[in-house]
DOZA-210067 format. One record per residue (C-alpha): x, y, z; residue number from 1. Coordinates in steps of 0.02 Angstrom, whole numbers. Layout:
<lummis>
<lummi <X,Y,Z>,NUM>,
...
</lummis>
This chain:
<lummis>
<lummi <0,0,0>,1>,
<lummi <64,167,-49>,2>,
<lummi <133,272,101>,3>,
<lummi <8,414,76>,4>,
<lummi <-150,305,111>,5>,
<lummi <-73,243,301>,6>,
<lummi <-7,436,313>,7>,
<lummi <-170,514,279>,8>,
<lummi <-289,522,442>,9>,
<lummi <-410,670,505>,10>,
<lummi <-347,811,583>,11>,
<lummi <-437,940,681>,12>,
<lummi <-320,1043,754>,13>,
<lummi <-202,1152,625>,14>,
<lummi <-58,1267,660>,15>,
<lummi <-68,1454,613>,16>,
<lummi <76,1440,466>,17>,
<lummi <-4,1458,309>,18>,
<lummi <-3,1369,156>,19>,
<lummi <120,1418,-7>,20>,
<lummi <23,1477,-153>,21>,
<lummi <102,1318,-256>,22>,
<lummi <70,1188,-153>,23>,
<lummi <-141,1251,-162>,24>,
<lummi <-128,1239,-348>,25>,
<lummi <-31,1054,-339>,26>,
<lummi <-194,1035,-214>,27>,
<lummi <-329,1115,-340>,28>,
<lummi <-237,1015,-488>,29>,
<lummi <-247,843,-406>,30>,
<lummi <-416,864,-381>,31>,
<lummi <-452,943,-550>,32>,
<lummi <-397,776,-610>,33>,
<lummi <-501,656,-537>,34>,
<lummi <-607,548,-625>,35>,
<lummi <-782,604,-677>,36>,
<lummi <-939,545,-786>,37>,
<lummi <-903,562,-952>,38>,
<lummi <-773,682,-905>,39>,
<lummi <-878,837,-881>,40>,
<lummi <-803,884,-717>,41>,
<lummi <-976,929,-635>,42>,
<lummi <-908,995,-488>,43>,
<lummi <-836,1178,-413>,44>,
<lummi <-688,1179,-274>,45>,
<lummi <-708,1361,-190>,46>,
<lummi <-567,1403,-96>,47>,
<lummi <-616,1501,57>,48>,
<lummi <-458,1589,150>,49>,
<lummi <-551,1732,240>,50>,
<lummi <-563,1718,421>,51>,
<lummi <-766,1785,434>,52>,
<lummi <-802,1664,284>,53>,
<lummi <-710,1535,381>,54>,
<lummi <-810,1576,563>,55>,
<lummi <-966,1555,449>,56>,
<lummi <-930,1397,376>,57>,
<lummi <-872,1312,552>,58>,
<lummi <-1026,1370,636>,59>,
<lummi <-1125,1309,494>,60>,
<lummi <-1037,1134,522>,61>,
<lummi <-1101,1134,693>,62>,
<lummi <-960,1237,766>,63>,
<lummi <-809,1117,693>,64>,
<lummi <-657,1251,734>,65>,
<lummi <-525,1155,637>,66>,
<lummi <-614,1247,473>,67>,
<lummi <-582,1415,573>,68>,
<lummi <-405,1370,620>,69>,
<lummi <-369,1286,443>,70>,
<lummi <-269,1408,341>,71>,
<lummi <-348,1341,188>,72>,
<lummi <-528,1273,178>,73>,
<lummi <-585,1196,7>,74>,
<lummi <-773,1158,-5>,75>,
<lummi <-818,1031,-134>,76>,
<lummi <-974,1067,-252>,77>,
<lummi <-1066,972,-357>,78>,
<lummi <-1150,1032,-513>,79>,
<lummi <-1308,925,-535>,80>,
<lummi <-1360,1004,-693>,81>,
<lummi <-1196,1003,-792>,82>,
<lummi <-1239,818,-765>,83>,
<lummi <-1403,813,-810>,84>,
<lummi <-1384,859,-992>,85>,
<lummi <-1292,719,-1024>,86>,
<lummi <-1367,569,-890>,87>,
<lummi <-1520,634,-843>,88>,
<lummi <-1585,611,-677>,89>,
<lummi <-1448,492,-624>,90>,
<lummi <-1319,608,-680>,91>,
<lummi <-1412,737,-574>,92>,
<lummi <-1441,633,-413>,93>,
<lummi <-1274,535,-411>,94>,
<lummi <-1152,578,-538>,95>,
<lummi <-1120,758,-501>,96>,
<lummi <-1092,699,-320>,97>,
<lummi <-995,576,-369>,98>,
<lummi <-894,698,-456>,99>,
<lummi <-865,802,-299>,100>,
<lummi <-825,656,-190>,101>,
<lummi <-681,588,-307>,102>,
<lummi <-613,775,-306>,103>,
<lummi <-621,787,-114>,104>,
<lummi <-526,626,-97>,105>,
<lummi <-397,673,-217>,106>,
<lummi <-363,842,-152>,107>,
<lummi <-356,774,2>,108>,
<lummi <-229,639,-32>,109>,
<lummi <-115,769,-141>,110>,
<lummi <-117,881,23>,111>,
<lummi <-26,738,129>,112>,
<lummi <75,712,-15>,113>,
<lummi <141,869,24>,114>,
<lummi <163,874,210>,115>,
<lummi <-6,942,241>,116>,
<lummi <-162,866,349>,117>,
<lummi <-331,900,296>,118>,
<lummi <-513,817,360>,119>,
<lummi <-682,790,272>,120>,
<lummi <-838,869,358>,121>,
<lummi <-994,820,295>,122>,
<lummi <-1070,873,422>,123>,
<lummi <-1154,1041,397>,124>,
<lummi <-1308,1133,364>,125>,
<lummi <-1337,1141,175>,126>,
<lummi <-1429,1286,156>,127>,
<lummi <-1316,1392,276>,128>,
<lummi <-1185,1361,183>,129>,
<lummi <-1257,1407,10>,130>,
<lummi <-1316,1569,83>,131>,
<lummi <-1135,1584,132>,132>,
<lummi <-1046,1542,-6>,133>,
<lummi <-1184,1645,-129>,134>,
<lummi <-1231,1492,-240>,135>,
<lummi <-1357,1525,-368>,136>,
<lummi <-1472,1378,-458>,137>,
<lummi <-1459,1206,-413>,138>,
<lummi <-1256,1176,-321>,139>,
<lummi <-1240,1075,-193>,140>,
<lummi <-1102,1073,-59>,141>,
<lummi <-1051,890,-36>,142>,
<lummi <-891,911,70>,143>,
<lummi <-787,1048,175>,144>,
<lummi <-597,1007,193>,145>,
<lummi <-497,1118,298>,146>,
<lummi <-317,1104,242>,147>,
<lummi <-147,1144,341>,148>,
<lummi <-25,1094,450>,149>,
<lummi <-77,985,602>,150>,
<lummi <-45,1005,768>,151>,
<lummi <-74,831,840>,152>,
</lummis>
């Protein structure tokens, strides 16, 4: 088994240091290249970095500080209706969240790659964080990972 898959584990505790602007983009292009149906990549990643955005998020995921004290947090979208026009309803209901998942998991794997810690929260109030995050139509937030260095 590949040493990335014992080293990754959930962290919720993260140091202040930030993050260097190339190892996000090694991050964002890991997960840009998961696997998706039919390739049409039916999914956002919104980087959120602002502290109130941050505070927002965490108390919308039932007060989970490590997405406060994460220097990075990447929240995982999918698009259900970039999916739709090519699988219908199934493509809706489980592609595009598919899609999202697969991105999550590789973003997250690139990020101990790279002598980061991250965890998934799935836990959060859906609506909240559209209102937060300003999403428009039909997204849907499938995953929060806060991304940095651990302290544990």
């Amino acid at each position: 088994m590949n040493k990335i898959f014992k080293q990754r584990k959930t962290v919720r505790s993260f140091s202040d240091q930030g993050i260097e602007v190339a190892m996000l983009e090694e991050i964002l292009e890991a997960a840009n290249s998961a696997p998706s149906a039919g390739n049409l990549k039916a999914r956002d990643i919104i980087v959120v970095a602002e502290d109130e955005i941050k505070s927002l998020l965490a108390k919308a995921a039932f007060d989970q500080n490590q997405i406060r004290e994460a220097p990075a947090v990447l929240v995982f979208v999918a698009l259900p209706e970039v999916s739709a026009k090519k699988y219908g309803e199934r493509g809706k209901n489980l592609y595009a969240i598919q899609d999202a998942t697969l991105a999550a998991g590789f973003a997250w794997l690139q990020a101990v790659d790279l002598g980061l810690a991250g965890g998934w929260i799935g836990g959060f109030e859906e609506a909240e964080v559209k209102k937060i995050l300003g999403f428009k139509g039909n997204q849907k937030p499938i995953a929060i990972i806060p991304i940095g260095y651990s302290t544990q």
